[in-house]
C-alpha positions as CSV (number, residue, x, y, z in Angstrom):
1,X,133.1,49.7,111.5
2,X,130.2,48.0,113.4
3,X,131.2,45.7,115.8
4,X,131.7,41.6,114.4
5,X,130.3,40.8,117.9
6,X,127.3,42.9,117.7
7,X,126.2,39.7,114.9
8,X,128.0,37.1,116.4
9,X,127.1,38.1,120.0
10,X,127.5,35.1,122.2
11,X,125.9,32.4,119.4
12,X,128.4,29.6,118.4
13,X,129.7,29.5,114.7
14,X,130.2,26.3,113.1
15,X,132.9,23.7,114.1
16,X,135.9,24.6,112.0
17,X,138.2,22.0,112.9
18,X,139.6,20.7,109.3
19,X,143.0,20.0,109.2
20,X,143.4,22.8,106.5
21,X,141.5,25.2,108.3
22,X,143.8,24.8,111.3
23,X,147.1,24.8,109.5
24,X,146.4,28.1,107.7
25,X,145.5,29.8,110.8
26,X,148.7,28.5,112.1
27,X,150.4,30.1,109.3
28,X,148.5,33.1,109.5
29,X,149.7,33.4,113.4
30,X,153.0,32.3,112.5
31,X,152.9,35.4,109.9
32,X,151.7,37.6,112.8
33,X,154.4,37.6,115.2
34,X,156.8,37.5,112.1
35,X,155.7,40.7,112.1
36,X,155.7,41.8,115.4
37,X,159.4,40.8,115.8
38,X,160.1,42.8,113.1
39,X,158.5,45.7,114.0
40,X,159.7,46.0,117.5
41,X,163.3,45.7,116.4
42,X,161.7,49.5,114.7
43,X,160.2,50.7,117.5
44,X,162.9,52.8,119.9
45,X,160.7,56.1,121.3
46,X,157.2,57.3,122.0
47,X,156.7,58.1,118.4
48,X,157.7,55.0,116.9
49,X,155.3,53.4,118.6
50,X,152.2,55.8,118.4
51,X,152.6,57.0,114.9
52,X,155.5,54.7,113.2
53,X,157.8,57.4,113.1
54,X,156.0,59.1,110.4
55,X,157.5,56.9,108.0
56,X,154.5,55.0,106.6
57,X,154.4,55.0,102.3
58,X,150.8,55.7,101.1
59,X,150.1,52.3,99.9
60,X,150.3,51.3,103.7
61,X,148.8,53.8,105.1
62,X,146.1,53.3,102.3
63,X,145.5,49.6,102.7
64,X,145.7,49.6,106.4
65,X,143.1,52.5,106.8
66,X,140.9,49.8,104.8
67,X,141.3,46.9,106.8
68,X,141.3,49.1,109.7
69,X,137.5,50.4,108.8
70,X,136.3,47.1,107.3
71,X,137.7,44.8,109.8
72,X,136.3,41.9,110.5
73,X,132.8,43.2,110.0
74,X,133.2,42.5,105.9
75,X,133.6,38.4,106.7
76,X,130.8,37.8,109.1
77,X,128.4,40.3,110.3
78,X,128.0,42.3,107.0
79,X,127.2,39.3,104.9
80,X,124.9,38.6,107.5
81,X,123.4,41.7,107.4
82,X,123.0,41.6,103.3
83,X,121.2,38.0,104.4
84,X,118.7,39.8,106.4
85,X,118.3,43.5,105.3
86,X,118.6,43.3,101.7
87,X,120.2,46.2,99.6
88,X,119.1,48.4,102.3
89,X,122.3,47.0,104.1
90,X,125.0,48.7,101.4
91,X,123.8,52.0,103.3
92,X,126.3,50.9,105.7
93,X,129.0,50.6,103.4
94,X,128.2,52.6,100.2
95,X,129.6,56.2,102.5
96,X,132.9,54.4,102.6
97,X,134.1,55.9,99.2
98,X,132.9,58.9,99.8
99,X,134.2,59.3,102.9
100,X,137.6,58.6,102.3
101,X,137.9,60.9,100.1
102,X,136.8,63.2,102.2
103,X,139.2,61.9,104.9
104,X,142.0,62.6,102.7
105,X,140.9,66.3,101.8
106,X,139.4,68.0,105.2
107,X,141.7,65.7,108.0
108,X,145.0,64.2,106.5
109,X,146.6,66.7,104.8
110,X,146.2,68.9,108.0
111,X,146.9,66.2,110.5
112,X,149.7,65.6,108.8
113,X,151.3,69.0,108.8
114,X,150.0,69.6,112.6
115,X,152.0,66.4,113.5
116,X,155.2,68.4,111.8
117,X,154.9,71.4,113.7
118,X,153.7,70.4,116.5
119,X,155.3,66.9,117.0
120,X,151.8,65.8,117.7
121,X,150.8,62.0,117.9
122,X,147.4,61.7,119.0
123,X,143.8,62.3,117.8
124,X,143.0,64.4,120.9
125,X,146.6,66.3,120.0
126,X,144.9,67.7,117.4
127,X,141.8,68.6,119.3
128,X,144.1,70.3,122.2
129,X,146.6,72.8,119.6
130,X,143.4,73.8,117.8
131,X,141.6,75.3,120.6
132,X,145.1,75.9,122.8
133,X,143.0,73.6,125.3
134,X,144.3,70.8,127.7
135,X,140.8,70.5,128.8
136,X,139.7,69.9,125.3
137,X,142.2,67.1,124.8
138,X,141.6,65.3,127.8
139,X,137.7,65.3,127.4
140,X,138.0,63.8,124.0
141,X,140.5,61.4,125.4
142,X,138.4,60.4,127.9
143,X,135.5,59.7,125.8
144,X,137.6,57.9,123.4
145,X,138.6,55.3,126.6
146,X,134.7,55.3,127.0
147,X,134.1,53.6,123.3
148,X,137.5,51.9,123.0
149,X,136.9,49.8,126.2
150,X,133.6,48.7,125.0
151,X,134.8,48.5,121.5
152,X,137.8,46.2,122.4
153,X,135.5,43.8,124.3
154,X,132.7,42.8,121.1
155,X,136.1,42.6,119.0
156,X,137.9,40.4,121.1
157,X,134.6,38.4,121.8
158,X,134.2,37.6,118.3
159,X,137.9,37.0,117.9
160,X,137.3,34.3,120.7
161,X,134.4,32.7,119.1
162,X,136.4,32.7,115.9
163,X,139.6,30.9,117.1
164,X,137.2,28.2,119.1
165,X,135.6,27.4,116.3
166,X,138.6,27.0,114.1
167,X,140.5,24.7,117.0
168,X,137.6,23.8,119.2
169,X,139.4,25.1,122.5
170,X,136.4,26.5,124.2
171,X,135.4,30.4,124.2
172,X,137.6,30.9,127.0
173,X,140.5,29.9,125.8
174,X,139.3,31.5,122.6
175,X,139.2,34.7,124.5
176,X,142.6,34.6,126.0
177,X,144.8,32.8,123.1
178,X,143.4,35.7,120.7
179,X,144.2,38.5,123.1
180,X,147.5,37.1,124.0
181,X,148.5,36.7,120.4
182,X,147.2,40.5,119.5
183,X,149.0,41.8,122.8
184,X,152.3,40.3,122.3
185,X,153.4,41.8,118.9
186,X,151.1,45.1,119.9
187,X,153.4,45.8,122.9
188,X,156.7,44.9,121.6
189,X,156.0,46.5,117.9
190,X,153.5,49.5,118.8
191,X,151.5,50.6,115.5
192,X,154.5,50.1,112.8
193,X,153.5,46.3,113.9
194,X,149.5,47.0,113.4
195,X,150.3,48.8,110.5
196,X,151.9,46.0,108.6
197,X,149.8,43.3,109.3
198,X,146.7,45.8,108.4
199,X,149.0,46.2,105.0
200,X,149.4,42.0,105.0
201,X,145.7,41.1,106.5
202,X,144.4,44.3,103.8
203,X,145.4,43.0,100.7
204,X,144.8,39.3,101.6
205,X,140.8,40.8,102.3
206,X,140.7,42.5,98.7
207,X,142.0,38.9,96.7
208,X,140.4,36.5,98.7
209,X,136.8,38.8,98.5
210,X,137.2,38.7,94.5
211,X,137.6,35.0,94.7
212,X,134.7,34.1,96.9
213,X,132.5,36.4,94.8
214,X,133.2,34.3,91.7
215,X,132.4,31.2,93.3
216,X,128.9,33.2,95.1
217,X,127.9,33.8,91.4
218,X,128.6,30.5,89.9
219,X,126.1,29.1,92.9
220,X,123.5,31.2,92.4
221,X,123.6,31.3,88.6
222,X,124.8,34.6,88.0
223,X,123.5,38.1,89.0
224,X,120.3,37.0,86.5
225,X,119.6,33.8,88.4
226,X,120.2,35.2,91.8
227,X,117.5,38.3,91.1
228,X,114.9,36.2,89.6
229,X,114.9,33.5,92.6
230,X,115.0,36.4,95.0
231,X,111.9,38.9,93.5
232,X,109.9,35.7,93.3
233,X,109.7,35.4,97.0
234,X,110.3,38.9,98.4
235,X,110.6,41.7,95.4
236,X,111.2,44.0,98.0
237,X,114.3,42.6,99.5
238,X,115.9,44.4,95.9
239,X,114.3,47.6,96.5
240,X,116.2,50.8,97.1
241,X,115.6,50.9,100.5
242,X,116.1,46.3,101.0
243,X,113.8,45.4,103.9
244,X,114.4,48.5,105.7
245,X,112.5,51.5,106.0
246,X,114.0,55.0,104.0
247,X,114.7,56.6,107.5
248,X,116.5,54.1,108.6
249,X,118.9,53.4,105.3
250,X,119.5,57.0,105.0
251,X,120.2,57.3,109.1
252,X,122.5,54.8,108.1
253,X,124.0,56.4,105.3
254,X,124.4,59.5,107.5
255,X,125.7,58.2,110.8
256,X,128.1,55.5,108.9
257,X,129.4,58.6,106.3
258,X,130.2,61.1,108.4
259,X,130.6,59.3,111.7
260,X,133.9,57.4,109.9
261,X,135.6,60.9,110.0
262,X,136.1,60.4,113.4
263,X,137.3,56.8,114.1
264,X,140.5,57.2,115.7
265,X,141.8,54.2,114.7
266,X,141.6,55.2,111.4
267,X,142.2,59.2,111.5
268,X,145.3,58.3,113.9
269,X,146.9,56.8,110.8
270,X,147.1,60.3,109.2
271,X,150.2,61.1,111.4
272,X,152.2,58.4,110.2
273,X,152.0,59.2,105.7
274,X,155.6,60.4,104.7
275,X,154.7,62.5,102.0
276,X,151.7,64.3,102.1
277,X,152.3,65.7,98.8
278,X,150.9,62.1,97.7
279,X,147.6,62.3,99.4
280,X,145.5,62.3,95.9
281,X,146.2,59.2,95.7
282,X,144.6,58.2,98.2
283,X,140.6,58.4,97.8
284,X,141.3,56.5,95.1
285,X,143.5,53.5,96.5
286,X,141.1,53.7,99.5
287,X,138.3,53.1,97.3
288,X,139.3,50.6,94.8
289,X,140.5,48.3,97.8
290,X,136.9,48.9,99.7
291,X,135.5,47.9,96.4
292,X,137.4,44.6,96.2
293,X,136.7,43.6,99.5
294,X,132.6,44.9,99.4
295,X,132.2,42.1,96.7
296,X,132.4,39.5,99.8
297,X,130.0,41.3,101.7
298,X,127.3,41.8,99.4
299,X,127.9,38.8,97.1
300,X,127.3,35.9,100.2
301,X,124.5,37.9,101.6
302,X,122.9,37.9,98.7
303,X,123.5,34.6,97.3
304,X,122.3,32.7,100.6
305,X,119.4,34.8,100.6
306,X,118.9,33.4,96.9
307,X,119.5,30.0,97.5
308,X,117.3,29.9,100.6
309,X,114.3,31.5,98.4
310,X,114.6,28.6,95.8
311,X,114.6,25.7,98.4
312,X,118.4,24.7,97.4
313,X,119.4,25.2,101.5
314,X,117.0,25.5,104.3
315,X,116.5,29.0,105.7
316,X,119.1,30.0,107.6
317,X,119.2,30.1,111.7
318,X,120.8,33.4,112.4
319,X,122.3,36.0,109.8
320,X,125.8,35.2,110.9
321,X,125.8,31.9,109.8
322,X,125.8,33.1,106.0
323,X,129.8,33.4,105.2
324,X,130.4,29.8,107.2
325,X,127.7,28.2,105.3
326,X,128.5,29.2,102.1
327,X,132.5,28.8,102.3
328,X,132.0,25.4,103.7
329,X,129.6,24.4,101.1
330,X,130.3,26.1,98.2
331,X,134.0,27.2,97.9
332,X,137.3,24.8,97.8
333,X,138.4,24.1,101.5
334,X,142.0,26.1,101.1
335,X,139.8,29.5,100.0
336,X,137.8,29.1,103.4
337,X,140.6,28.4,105.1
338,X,141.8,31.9,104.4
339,X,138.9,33.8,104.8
340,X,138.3,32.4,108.1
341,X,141.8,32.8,108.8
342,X,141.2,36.5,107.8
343,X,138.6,37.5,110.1
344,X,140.5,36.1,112.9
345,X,143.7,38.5,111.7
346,X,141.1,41.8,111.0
347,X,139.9,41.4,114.2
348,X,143.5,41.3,115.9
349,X,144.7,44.3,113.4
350,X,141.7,46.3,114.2
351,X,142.1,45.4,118.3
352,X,145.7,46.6,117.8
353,X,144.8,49.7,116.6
354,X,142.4,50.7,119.4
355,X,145.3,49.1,121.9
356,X,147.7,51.9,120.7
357,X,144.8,54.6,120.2
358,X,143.8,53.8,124.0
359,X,147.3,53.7,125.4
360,X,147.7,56.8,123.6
361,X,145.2,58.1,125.6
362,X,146.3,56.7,129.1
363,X,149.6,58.0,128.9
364,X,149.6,60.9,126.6
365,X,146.7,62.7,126.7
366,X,145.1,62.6,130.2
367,X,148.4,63.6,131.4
368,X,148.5,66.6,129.3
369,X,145.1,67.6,130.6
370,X,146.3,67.5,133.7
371,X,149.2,69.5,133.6
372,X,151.7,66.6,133.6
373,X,153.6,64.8,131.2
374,X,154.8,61.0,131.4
375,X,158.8,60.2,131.0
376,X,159.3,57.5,129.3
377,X,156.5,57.3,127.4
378,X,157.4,54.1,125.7
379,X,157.7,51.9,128.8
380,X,154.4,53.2,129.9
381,X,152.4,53.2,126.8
382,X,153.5,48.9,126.8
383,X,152.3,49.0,130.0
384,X,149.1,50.7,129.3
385,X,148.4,48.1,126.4
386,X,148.5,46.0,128.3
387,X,146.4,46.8,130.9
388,X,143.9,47.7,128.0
389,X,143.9,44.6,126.9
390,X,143.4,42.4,130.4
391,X,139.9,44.6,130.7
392,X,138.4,44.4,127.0
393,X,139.5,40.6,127.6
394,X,137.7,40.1,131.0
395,X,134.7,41.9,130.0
396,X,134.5,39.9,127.1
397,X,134.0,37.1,129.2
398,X,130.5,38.1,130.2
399,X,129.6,37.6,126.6
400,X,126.2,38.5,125.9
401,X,124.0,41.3,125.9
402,X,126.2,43.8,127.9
403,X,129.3,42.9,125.7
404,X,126.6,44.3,123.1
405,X,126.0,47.0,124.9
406,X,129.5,48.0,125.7
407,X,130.3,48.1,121.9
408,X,126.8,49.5,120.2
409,X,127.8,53.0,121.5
410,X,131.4,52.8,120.3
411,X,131.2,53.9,116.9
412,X,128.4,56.6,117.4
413,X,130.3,57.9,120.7
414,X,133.3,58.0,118.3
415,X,131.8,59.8,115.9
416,X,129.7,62.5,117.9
417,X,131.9,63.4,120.0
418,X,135.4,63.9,117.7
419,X,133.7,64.7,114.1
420,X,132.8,68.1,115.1
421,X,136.0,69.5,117.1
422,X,138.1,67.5,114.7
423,X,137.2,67.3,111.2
424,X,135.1,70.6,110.8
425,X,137.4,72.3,113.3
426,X,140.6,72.3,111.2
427,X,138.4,73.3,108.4
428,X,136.1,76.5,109.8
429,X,138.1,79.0,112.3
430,X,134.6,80.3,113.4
431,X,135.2,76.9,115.4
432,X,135.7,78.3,119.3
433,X,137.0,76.0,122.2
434,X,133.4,76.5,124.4
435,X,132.1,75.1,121.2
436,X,134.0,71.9,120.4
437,X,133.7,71.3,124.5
438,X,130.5,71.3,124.2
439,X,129.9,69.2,121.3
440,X,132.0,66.5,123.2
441,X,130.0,67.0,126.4
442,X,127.1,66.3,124.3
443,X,127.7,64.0,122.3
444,X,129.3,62.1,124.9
445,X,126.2,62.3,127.5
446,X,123.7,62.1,124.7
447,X,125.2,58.3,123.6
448,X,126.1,57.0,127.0
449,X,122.3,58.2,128.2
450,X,120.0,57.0,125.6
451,X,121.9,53.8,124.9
452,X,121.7,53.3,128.6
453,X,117.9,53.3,128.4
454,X,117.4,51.3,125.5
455,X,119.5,48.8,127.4
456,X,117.5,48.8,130.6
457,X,114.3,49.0,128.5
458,X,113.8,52.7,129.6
459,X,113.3,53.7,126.3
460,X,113.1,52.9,122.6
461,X,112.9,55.5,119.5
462,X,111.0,55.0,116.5
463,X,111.8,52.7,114.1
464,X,114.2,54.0,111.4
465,X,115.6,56.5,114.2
466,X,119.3,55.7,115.6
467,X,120.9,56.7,118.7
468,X,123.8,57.3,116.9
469,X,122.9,59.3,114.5
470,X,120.6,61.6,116.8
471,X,124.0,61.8,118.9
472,X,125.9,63.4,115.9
473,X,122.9,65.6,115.2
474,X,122.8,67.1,118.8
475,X,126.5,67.3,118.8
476,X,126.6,69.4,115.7
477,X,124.1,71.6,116.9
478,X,125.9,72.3,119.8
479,X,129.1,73.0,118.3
480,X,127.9,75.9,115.8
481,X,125.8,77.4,118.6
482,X,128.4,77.6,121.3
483,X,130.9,78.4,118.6
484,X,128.6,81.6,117.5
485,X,127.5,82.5,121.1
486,X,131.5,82.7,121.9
487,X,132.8,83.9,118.6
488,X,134.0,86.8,120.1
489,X,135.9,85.4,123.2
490,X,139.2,84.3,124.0
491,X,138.1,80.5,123.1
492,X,137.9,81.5,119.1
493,X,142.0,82.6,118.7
494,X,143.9,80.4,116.9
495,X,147.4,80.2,117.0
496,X,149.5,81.3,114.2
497,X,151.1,78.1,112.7
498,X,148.0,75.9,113.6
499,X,146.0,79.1,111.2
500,X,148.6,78.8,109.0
501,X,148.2,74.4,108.4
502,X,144.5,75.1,108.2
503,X,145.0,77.6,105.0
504,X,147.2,75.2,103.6
């Protein structure tokens, strides 16, 4: 999901420092590494620690994948968006449903049987025995380093700001206490550790969001009293379309609906469900949970926006400062405790899952593209997450606008560049290797390009028109093109058993 920091940015939250507040976090910490001992007492070879051994139930794998896409983004920076955009900001989340299901019907299933006969245990593994390319593989890996990098650093920024507002340590320290924290049960317990405090950190999200949108209707009088103080100020804050513009909710809708079938630290998890047979369940336990924890993000938006409109709090300074506001004001102090607790562990589970999805990369991946492969690849892979971690942490030091930068093109770089080759690829054998090359070239130089020029001020597009989701446009374009202009060439076989998971 969109970066926390892209909201937070380098703005301070609110001092946090109650004694509850403080010992909650402590337990949540405490919880943590629980679980990280635990889970590296599990973790004995490469694919323990990539894809958990393939031994993940559904309800895991379920509940992670939501914590995983909602992350931290539900607590802060989506309320703050509900604050500022109106309904036009559920365009962000109202795909989520929809593509989960999806998810579970054109990725998992085949992911999961790919991973069965090929002993695959990356995203760009997938990429690499569909199109029999190395080349493939490692340009997808490479991309994903790209975004992951820059996606790390706004996560463990906000993760930062989060823990120095709960113990007032300085940002710093923030930094470097969260990182270390994250790092620690990340390299000893590989993903069977992310996975299980997703699964903990999950299901906390979907209670604790129930509970603060009971107490977000009793303060602004119901769903009744909430509308009527809104329309009276701004009636088109309720409209379909919020305070944004049509093109821009339904680029929204798009990029954020079928961008999410390629966030690899989500679609990753697919390798790791023991039964596939029980995949139907899934759509359904991924939605209901999204559901749950939605409630937070649109409920505080919407009530602050309320509550500002009828003069019972002064308008508020900057969007993020919605969720502190109202938890600190509004809620008992044990119930903020834990959702503040909360965004500090989704931003840790979802840093742990780009950790492993990144040292995936480093060690598996690029090698393969090259030719080589890695021994030991459990030794290595700690040591790539680690050195993963040390750069997302140092460039979250700068802080700021190029932290912004760094993470505003990792979820459209994600999604142009492995939606294509990946989830219509193991669904359409017209799919050729020139053509899911090319739709990674492109989407890859497309994002990196434009996003460069809107930094430096080059260049802005229209209003309502996102990078992003012009990035995914081009990509797909270039992927049936290529794939028809070559449909006749070498790069179009398929081998037999991946043809044979792809008709399953």
């Amino acid at each position: 999901m969109m970066p926390l920091a892209l909201i937070l940015q380098s703005a301070e939250l609110p001092a946090l420092t109650q004694p509850t507040i403080v010992a909650v976090a402590l337990a949540y910490f405490a919880i943590v590494a629980a679980i990280g001992v635990w889970a590296s007492r599990r973790t004995r070879t490469a694919r323990d620690f990539f894809v958990a051994g393939g031994g993940i139930g559904l309800w895991a794998l379920a509940i992670s994948a939501m914590a995983a896409t909602v992350s931290g983004f539900v607590f802060i920076g989506g309320p703050g968006l509900v604050y500022l955009l109106g309904v036009g900001a559920i365009y962000i989340m109202l795909p989520a449903s929809i593509t989960s299901s999806m998810g579970a019907w054109v990725l998992a299933k085949r992911m999961r049987l790919l991973a069965e006969v090929r002993g695959l245990i990356t995203v760009p593994d997938a990429i690499g025995a569909r199109y029999r390319s190395p080349f493939a593989q490692g340009l997808a890996a490479a991309a994903m380093l790209v975004a992951i990098v820059g996606y790390m650093a706004t996560n463990v920024l906000a993760l930062g700001l989060v823990i120095d507002a709960v113990f007032g340590i300085g940002l710093t320290w923030g930094i470097w206490l969260g990182m270390g924290v994250t790092l620690a049960y990340s390299a000893a317990g590989g993903i069977v550790a992310g996975i299980y405090t997703d699964l903990f950190q999950g299901a906390l999200m979907a209670v604790v969001s129930v509970l603060v949108f009971v107490f977000a209707l009793k303060a602004g009088g119901g769903m009744t009293g909430i509308s009527e103080s809104i329309l009276a100020v701004d009636a088109r804050y309720l409209g379909p379309w919020g305070t944004m513009s049509p093109l821009a909710a339904l680029s929204f809708f798009f990029v954020f609906g079928m961008g999410s079938l390629g966030q690899p630290h989500v679609t990753h998890k697919f390798y790791m469900l023991r039964d596939p047979r029980r995949l139907k369940w899934y759509p359904l336990l991924m939605t209901a949970t999204l559901m749950m924890s939605m409630l937070l993000y649109f409920g505080v938006g919407i009530v602050m926006r309320a509550l500002a409109a009828r003069g019972a709090i002064e308008p508020l300074a900057r969007p993020d400062l919605a969720t502190p506001s109202f938890l600190l004001h509004y809620t008992p102090v044990f119930l903020a405790a834990l959702v503040f607790s909360g965004v500090a562990a989704a931003i840790m589970s979802t840093v742990n899952s780009f950790m492993n999805v990144g040292a995936a990369a480093i060690t598996h991946d690029l090698p393969v593209a090259f030719g080589r492969k890695v021994r030991n690849e459990l030794f290595w892979g700690r040591v790539s997450t680690i050195a993963i971690s040390v750069l997302a942490a140092a460039l979250a030091q700068l802080s700021g606008t190029l932290v912004a930068f760094l993470g505003i093109f990792g979820f459209g770089l994600f999604a142009s560049t492995l939606v294509p080759a990946l989830a219509i690829g193991l669904n359409w054998e017209g799919a050729t290797r020139e053509g899911a090359i090319a739709s990674i070239a492109t989407g890859l130089v497309t994002t990196l390009v434009f996003e460069s020029l809107a930094y430096f001020k080059l260049y802005n597009f229209p209003v309502g028109v996102t990078i992003s989701g012009l990035s995914l446009v081009l990509s797909f374009l270039a992927f049936f093109a290529v794939s028809w202009l070559t449909r006749r060439g070498e790069g179009a076989e398929i081998d037999p058993d991946v043809r044979l998971v792809m008709e399953a």
